[in-house]
C-alpha positions in Angstrom: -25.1 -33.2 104.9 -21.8 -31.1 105.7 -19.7 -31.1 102.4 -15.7 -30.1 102.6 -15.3 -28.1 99.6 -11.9 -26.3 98.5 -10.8 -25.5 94.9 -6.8 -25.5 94.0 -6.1 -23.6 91.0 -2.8 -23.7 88.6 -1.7 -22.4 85.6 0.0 -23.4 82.4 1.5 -21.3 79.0 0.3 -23.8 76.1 -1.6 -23.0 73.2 -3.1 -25.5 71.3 -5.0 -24.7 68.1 -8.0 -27.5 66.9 -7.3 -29.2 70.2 -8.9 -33.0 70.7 -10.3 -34.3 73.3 -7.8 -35.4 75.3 -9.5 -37.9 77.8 -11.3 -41.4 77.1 -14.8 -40.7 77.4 -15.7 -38.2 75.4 -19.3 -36.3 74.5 -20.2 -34.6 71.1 -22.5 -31.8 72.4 -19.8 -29.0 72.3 -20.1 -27.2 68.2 -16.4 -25.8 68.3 -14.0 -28.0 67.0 -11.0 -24.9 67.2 -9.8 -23.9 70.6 -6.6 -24.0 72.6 -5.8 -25.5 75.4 -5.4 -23.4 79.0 -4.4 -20.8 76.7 -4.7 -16.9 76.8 -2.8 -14.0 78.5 -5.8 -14.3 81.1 -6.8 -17.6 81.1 -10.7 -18.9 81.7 -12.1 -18.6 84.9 -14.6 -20.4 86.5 -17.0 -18.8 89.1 -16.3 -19.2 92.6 -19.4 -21.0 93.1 -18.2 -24.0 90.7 -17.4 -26.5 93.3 -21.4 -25.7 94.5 -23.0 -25.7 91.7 -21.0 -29.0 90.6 -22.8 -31.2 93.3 -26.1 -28.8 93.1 -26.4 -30.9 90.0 -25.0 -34.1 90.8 -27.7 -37.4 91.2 -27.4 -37.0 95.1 -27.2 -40.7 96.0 -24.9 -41.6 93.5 -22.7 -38.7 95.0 -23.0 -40.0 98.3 -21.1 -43.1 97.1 -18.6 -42.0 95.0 -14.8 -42.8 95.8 -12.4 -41.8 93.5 -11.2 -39.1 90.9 -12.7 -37.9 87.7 -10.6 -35.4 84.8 -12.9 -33.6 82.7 -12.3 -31.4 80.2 -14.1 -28.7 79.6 -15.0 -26.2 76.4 -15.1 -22.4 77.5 -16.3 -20.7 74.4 -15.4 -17.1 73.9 -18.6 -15.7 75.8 -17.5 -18.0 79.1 -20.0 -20.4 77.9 -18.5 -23.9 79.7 -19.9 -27.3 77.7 -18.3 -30.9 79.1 -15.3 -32.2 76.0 -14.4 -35.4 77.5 -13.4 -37.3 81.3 -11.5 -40.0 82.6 -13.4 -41.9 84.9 -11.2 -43.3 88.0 -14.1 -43.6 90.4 -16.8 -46.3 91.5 -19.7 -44.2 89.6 -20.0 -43.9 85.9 -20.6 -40.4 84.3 -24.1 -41.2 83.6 -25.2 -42.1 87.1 -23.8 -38.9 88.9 -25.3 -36.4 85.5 -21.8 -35.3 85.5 -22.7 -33.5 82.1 -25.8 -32.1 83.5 -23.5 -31.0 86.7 -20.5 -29.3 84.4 -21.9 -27.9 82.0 -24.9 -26.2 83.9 -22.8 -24.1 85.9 -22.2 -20.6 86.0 -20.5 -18.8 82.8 -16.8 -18.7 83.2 -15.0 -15.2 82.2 -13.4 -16.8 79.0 -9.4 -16.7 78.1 -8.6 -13.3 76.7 -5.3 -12.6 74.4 -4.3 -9.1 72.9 -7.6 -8.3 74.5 -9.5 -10.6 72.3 -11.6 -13.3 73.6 -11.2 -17.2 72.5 -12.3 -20.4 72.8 -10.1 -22.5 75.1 -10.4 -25.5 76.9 -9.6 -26.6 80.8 -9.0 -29.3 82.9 -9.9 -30.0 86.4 -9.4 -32.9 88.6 -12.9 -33.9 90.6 -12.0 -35.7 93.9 -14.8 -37.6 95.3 -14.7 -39.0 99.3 -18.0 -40.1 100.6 -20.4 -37.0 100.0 -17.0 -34.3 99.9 -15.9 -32.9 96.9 -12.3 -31.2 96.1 -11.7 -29.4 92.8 -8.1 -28.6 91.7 -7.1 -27.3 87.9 -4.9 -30.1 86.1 -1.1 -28.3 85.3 0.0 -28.7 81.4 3.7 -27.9 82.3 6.0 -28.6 79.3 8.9 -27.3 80.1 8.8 -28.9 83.3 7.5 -32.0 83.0 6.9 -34.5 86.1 6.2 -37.9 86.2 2.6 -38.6 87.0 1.4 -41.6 89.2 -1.6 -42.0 92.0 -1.4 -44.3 94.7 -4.8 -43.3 97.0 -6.8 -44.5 99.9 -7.9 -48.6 99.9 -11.6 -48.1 100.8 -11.4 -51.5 102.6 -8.9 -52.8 105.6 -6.7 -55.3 103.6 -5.9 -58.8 105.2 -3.1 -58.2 108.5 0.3 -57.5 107.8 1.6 -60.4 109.9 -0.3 -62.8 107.7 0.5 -61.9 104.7 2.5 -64.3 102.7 3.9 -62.8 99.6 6.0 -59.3 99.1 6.5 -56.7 96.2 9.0 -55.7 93.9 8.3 -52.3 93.2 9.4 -50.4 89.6 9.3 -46.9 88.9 10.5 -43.9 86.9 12.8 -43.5 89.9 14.9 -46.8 90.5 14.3 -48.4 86.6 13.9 -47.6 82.9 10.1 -47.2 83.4 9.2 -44.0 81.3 6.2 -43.1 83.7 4.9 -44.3 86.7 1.2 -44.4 85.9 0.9 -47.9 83.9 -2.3 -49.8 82.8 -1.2 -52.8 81.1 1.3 -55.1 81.2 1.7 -58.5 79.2 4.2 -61.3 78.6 5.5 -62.7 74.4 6.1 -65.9 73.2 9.9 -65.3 74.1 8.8 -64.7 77.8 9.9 -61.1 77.2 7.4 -58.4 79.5 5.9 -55.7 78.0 4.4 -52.9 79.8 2.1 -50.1 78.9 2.9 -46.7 80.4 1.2 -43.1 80.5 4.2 -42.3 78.4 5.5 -44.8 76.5 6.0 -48.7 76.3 8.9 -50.9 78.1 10.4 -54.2 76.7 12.2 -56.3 79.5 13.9 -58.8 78.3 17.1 -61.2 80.1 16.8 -57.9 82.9 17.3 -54.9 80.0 14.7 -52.4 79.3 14.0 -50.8 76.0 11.7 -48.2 75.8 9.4 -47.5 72.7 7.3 -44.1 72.3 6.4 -41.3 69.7 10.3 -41.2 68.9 10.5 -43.9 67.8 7.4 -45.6 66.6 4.6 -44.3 65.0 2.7 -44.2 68.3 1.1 -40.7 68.6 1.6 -38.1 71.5 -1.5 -36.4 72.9 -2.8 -33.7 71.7 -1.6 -31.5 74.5 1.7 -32.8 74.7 4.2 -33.5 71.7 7.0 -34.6 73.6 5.0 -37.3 75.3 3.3 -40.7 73.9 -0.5 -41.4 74.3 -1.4 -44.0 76.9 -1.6 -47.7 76.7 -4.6 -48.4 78.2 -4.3 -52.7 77.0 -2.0 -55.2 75.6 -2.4 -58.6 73.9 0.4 -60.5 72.3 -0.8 -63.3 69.0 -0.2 -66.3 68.5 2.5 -65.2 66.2 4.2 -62.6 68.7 2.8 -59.9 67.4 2.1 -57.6 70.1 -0.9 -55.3 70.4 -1.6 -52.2 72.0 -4.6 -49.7 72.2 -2.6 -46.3 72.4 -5.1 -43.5 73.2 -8.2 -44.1 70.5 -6.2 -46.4 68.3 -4.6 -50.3 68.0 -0.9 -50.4 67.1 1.0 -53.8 66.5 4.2 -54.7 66.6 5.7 -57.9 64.5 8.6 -57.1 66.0 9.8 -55.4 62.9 7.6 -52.7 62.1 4.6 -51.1 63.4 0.9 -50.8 62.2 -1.5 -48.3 63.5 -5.0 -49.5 63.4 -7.8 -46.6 63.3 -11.5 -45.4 61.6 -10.0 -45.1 58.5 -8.1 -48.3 57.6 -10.3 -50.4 59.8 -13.4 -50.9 61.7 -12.1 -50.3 65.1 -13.5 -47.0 66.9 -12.3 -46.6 70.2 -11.3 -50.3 71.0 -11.4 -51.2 75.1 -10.6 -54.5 75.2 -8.7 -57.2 73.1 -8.5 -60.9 72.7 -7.0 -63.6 70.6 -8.9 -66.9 70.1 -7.8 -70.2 69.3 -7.5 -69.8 65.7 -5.2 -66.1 66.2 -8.2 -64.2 65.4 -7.7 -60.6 67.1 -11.0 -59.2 68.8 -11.7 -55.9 69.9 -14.6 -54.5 71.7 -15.6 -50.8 71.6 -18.9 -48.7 71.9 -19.3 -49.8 68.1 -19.7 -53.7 68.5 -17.0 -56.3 68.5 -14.6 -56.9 65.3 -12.6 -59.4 64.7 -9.0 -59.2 62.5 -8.0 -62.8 61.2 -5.2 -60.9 59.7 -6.4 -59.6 56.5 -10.2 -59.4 56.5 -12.4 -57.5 59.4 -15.6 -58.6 60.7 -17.9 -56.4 62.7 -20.7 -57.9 65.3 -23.2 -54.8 66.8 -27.2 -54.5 66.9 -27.8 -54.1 63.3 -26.1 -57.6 62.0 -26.0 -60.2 64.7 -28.7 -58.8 67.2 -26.3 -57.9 70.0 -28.7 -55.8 72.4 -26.7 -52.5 72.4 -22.9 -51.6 70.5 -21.7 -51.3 73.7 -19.4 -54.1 74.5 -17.7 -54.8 76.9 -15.9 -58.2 77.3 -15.8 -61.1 74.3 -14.0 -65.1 74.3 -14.2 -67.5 71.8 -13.9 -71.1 73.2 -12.5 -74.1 71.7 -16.1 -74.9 70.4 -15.7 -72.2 68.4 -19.0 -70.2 70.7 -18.5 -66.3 70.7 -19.5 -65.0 74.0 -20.4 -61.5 73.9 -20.7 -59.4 77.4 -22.7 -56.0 76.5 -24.2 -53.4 78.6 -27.3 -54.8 78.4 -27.1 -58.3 79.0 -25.0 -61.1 77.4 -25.0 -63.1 74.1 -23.6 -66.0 72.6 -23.2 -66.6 69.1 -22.8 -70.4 67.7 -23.0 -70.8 63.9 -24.0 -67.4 62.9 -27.0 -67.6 65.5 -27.1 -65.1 68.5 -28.8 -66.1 71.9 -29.3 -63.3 74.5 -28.4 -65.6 77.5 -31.6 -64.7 79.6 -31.6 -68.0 82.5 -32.0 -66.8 85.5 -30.7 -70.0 87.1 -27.4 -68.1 85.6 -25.1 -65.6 86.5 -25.2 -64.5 82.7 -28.4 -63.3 83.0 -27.2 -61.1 86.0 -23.9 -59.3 84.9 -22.5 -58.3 82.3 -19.1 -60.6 80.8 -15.5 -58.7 81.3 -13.0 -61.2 80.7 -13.2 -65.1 80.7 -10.4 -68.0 80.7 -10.5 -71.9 79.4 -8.1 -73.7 81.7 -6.7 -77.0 80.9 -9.7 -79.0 81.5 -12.0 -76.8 79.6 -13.8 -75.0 82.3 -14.9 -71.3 82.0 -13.7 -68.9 84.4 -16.1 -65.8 84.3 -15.0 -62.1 85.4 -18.8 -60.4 85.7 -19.5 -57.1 86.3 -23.0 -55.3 87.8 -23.1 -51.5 88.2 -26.5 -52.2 90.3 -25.7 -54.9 92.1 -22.5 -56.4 93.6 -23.9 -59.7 95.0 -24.2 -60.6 91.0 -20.7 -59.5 90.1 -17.7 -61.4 90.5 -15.7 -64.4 89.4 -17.6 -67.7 88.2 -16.9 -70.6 86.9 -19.0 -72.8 84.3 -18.1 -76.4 84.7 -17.9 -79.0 81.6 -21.1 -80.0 82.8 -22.8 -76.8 82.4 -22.7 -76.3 86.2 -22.0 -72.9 88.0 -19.5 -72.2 90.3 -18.9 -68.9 92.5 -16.1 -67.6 94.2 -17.4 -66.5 97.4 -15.4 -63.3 97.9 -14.7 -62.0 101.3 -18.1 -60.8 103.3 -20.3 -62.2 101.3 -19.2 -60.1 98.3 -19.6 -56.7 99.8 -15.7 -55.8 99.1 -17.2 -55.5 95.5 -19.4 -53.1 96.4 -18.5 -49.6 95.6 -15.5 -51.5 94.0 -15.2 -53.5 90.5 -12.9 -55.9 88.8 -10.2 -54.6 86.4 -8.0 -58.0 85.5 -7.7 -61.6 86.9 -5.4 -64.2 85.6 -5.7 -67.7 87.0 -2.1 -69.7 87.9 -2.9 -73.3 87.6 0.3 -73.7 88.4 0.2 -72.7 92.0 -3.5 -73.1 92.4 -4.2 -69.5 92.6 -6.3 -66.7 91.3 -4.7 -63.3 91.4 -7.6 -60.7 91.1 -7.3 -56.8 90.8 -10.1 -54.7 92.2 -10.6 -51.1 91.5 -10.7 -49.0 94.9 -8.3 -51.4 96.8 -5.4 -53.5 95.1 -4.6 -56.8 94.5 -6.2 -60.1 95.8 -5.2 -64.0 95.9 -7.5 -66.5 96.8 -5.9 -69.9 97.3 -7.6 -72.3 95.1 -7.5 -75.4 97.6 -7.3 -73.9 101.1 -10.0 -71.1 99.5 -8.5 -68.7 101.6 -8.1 -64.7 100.6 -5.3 -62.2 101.0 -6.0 -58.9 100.3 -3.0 -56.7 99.2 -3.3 -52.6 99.8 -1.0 -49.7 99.7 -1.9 -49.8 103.8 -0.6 -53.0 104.8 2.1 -53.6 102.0 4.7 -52.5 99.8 2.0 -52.8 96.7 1.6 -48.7 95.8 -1.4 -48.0 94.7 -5.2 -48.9 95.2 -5.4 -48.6 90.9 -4.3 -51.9 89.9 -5.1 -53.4 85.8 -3.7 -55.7 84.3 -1.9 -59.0 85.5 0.5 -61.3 83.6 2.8 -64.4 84.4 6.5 -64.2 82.8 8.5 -67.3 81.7 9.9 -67.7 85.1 6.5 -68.0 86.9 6.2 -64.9 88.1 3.3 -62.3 88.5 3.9 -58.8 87.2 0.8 -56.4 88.0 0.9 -52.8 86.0 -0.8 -50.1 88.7 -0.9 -46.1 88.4 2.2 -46.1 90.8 4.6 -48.1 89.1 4.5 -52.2 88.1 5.4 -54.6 90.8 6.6 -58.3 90.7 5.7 -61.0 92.9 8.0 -62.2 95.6 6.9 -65.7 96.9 8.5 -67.0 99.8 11.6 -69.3 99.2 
């Protein structure tokens, strides 16, 4: 196999000192905790084999199939010694399956960052593009005296439906014709005053009666990164009580907002320890899940579920719903639990879908049936959206070609409008899809055969006015339905 290879290389005058990681996923093998970041009157140098020796050490089949684009950031110790600090993970593959560690930090010694002539430990940041067996390498730019909006729109690895049949139309909203701080945005979420919140690589947006107020490290207690003091941490999710609080999971940490004052949730005044997800049940209970269980907030006490006190089968969680019967469903990595009345039952049937992949999200609609976001790393045909009927019966969305647009692709956010009998669905790798409850017809929305930007699209709410709002790393757009 014929790989296209090329490696882009910029340069930035920061110095950090005790520097974090400053991605998502990060891994504890590196032993300095002081370094700077893409510091040094010569700064670290990789070898100009790296791009080589990266997929030299890549899981070969996994590399075949990877789309997508994956930051890491890397240690360079003082004698060029390179060691994998942390990643953010945009692609098909986890870090696991393609021995990305194994891949980084087995290449060859860098010559390290020198200043005054004195070696130092710094730390990097490249940008891994993945395209069907090629890999590009470019070095991220920490400009901040310049800075420059960010935003990624990519390539939809699947034709969307034709643009003569498409129904609906976009309003797009960026850093360029609104009030939106960044273009890059992950979640999005409407309050009990039908106000629309948005969550933003750099900062947080209020809309509310068509005026935007902006909320970042100016002026709430929302940290910046740690390379970056004049910018706010992203918002990776956003929930809102049943009190209006609104919740956000800012970089490692849970802030909320009682539209008053804000609260920062973190190791040290709470349970939570890099939170992914969050949920409020019937009763206003706030879940989170993390790699360290799932805890629940009812406000003033917290409760913690993982391996060691309710028997979940690993800490890593991943999805969790608590229906009007009071059941917890738990989604983990390795396989699914409910809990009912302090009893947890690893949901092992393999007449159902449970047993197959792993929970993400679920929703109760109005007549009490259970609609199912699943998610298999192995195997798309068990991934996808089901329902469980009040009669204990399954249901499954037959997605376009018998599934396959799943595969190589996953799930981010659905949200069902009962309303309008539809079920708006954003897929990793390629947009936004409807699927018409009663005609059970698809349309599949790309940056190809649109005006919808970007093939990263997360999270979906409804306003107060009906319509959809979809946050995606280039910009948030709102649905236009045809009058």
């Amino acid at each position: 196999m014929k790989t296209a290879l090329s490696i882009l290389i910029f340069f930035c005058s920061i110095s950090i000192l005790n520097a974090q990681n400053i991605y998502q996923e990060k891994f504890d093998d590196c032993k300095l905790s002081t370094f700077c970041l893409d510091c040094g009157d010569a700064k670290a140098e990789p070898q100009s084999t790296i791009v080589d020796e990266i997929i030299e050490n890549l899981e070969k089949t996994n590399f075949i199939k990877t789309k997508g684009i994956i930051e890491v950031q890397i240690l360079i110790d003082e004698n060029g010694t390179p060691c994998l600090l942390s990643v953010q993970n945009k692609t098909n593959i986890s870090t696991k399956k393609l021995k990305l560690k194994k891949a980084i930090n087995n290449t060859s010694n860098w010559n390290p960052a020198i200043t005054k002539d004195k070696k130092q430990n710094s730390s990097v940041s490249l940008v891994l593009e993945f395209d069907n067996g090629k890999l590009s390498v470019k070095r991220r730019i920490f400009d901040f005296k310049n800075q420059s909006n960010m935003k990624s729109e990519g390539k939809p690895n699947i034709e969307g439906t034709e643009k003569e049949k498409l129904i609906n139309t976009w309003t797009l909203f960026t850093q360029s014709n609104s009030e939106l701080p960044w273009d890059m945005t992950r979640s999005i979420v409407t309050d009990l005053d039908k106000n629309v919140w948005i969550g933003s690589d750099n900062g947080i947006v209020e809309i509310s009666n068509n005026s935007w107020k902006l909320y970042n490290s100016k002026n709430t207690i929302i940290a910046p990164p740690a390379y970056n003091k004049n910018e706010t941490q992203s918002v990776r999710y956003a929930e809102v009580d049943k009190k209006n609080n609104k919740w956000f999971i800012a970089g490692w940490d849970v802030y909320r907002y009682d539209n008053r004052n804000w609260t920062k949730y973190d190791s040290i005044n709470s349970p939570i320890n890099w939170a992914r997800k969050i949920f409020v049940d019937p009763k206003n209970n706030v879940w989170f899940t993390s790699w360290d269980g799932v805890t629940k907030f009812d406000g003033k006490n917290w409760t913690v579920y993982n391996e060691e006190n309710s028997n979940l089968p690993t800490n890593k969680t991943f999805g969790v719903f608590v229906d009007k019967n009071d059941k917890i469903w738990i989604g983990t990595f390795e396989g699914n639990v409910i809990i009912e009345n302090g009893k947890t039952k690893l949901l092992e049937d393999k007449s159902s879908p449970l047993s197959k992949a792993f929970i993400s999200k679920v929703v109760e609609d109005k007549k009490g049936n259970l609609w199912f976001s699943l998610y298999n790393d192995k195997n798309y045909k068990d991934e996808g959206i089901y329902i469980l009927d009040t009669s204990n019966n399954w249901i499954k969305i037959d997605f376009p070609n018998n599934n396959k647009i799943l595969d190589g692709n996953s799930i981010n956010d659905f949200l069902l409008d009962e309303e309008n009998k539809e079920l708006w669905i954003t897929v990793n790798g390629i947009g936004v899809l409807c699927y018409y409850l009663e005609s059970k017809k698809w349309e599949i929305y790309t940056n190809k055969n649109s005006n919808f930007p970007s093939i990263h699209a997360e999270q979906i709410t409804k306003d107060g006015n009906g319509d959809i709002w979809i946050a995606t790393f280039a910009g948030v757009v709102k649905l236009n339905r045809p009058q």
